[in-house]
C-alpha positions in Angstrom: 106.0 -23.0 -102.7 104.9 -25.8 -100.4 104.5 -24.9 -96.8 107.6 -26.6 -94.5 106.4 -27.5 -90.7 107.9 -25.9 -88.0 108.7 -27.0 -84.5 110.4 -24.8 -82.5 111.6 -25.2 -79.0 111.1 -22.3 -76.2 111.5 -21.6 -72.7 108.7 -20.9 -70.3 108.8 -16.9 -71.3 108.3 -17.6 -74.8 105.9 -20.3 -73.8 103.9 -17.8 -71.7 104.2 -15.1 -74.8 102.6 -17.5 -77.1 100.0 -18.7 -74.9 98.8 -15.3 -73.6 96.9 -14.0 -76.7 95.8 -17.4 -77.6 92.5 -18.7 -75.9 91.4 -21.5 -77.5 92.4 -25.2 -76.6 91.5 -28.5 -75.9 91.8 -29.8 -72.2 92.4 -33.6 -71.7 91.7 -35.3 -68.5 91.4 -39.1 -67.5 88.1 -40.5 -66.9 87.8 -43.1 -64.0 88.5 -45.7 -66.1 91.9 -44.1 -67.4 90.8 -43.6 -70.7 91.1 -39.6 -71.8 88.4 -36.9 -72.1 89.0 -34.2 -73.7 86.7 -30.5 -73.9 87.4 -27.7 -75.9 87.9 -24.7 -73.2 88.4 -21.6 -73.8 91.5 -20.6 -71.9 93.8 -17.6 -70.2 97.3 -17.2 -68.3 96.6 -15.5 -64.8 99.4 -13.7 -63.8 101.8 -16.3 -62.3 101.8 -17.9 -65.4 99.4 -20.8 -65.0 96.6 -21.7 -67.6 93.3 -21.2 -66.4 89.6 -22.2 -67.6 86.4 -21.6 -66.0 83.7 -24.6 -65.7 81.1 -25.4 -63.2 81.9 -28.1 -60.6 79.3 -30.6 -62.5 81.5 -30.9 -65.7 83.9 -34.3 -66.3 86.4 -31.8 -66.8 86.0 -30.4 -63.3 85.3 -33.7 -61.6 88.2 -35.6 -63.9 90.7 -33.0 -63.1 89.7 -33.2 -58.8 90.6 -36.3 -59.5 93.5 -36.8 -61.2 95.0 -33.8 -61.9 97.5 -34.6 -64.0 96.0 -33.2 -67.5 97.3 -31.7 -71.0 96.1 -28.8 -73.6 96.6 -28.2 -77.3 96.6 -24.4 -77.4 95.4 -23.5 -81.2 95.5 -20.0 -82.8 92.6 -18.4 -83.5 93.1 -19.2 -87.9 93.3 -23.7 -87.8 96.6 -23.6 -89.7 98.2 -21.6 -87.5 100.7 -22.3 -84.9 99.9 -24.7 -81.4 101.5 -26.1 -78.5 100.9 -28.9 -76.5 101.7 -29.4 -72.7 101.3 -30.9 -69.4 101.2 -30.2 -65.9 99.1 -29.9 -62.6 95.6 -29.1 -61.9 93.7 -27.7 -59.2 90.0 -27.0 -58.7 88.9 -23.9 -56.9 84.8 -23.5 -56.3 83.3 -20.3 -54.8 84.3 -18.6 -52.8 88.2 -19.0 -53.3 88.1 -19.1 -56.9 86.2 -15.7 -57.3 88.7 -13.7 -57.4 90.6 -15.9 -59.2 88.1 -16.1 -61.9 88.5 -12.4 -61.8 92.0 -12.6 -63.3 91.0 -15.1 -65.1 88.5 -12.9 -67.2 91.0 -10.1 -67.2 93.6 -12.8 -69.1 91.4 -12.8 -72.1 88.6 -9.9 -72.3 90.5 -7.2 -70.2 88.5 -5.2 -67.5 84.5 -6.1 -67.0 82.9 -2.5 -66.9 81.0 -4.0 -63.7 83.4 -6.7 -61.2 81.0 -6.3 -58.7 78.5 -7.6 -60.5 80.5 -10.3 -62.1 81.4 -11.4 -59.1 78.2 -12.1 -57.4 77.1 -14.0 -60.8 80.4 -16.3 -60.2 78.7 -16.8 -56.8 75.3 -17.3 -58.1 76.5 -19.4 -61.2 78.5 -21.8 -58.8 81.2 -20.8 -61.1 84.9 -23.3 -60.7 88.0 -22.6 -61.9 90.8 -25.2 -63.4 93.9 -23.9 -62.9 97.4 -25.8 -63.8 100.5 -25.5 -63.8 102.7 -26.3 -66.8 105.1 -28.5 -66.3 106.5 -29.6 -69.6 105.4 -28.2 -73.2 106.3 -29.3 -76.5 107.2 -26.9 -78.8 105.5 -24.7 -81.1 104.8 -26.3 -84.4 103.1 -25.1 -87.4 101.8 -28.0 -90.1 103.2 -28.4 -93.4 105.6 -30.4 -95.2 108.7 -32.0 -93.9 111.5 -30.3 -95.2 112.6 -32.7 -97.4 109.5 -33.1 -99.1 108.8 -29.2 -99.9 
């Protein structure tokens, strides 16, 4: 039986259910010139409900997204086939020392508790660590790949 692609809408809760156990994605920003860049990041929901990635403040991303902070993800599962989401919204760029804590949560949003924070803290501080964190705005909705229905 051939596979029938999926595309189903959500609200932001259902939005934020998918995306929390998923942390791989691709970020898309707009170079200078307007043309995109895009990194694969991988990615968490802090707890107001805002995707987050941590990057240094060297990294087009970082500089891309200070810029022009309008940007979009593809969120992927973990297995390719799997379901995905696209969306949009805002970004902001914290550096040290705002975004340590910040960076805190965002470890917490995809490895749980560090058995040392002081220590990962001071290594955000000594690593220069950034954070990217936006707010979604608009999302598409989740689609799986496959055949359109009338083909299957």
């Amino acid at each position: 039986m051939a596979k029938i692609a999926t595309a189903d809408r959500v609200d932001r809760a259902e939005l934020l259910e998918f995306l929390r156990p998923r942390h791989r994605a691709v970020l898309m920003t707009t170079r200078a010139d307007g043309t995109p860049q895009l990194s694969p990041v991988t990615a968490g929901i802090d707890p107001e409900g805002r995707f987050v990635v941590a990057t240094y403040p060297q990294r087009a991303k970082t500089r891309n997204a200070r810029r022009n902070p309008a940007v979009s993800a593809c969120v992927i599962s973990d297995e390719w086939n799997g379901p995905w989401v696209q969306f949009d919204g805002r970004a902001e760029v914290l550096d040290v020392p705002e975004a340590v804590e910040p960076l805190v949560e965002y470890f917490r949003s995809i490895s749980g508790e560090h058995p040392d924070w002081d220590e990962y803290r001071e290594a955000m501080v000594r690593q220069n660590k950034s954070l990217i964190r936006v707010t979604i705005e608009r999302w598409g909705p989740i689609a799986t790949g496959g055949f359109p229905p009338e083909l299957a």
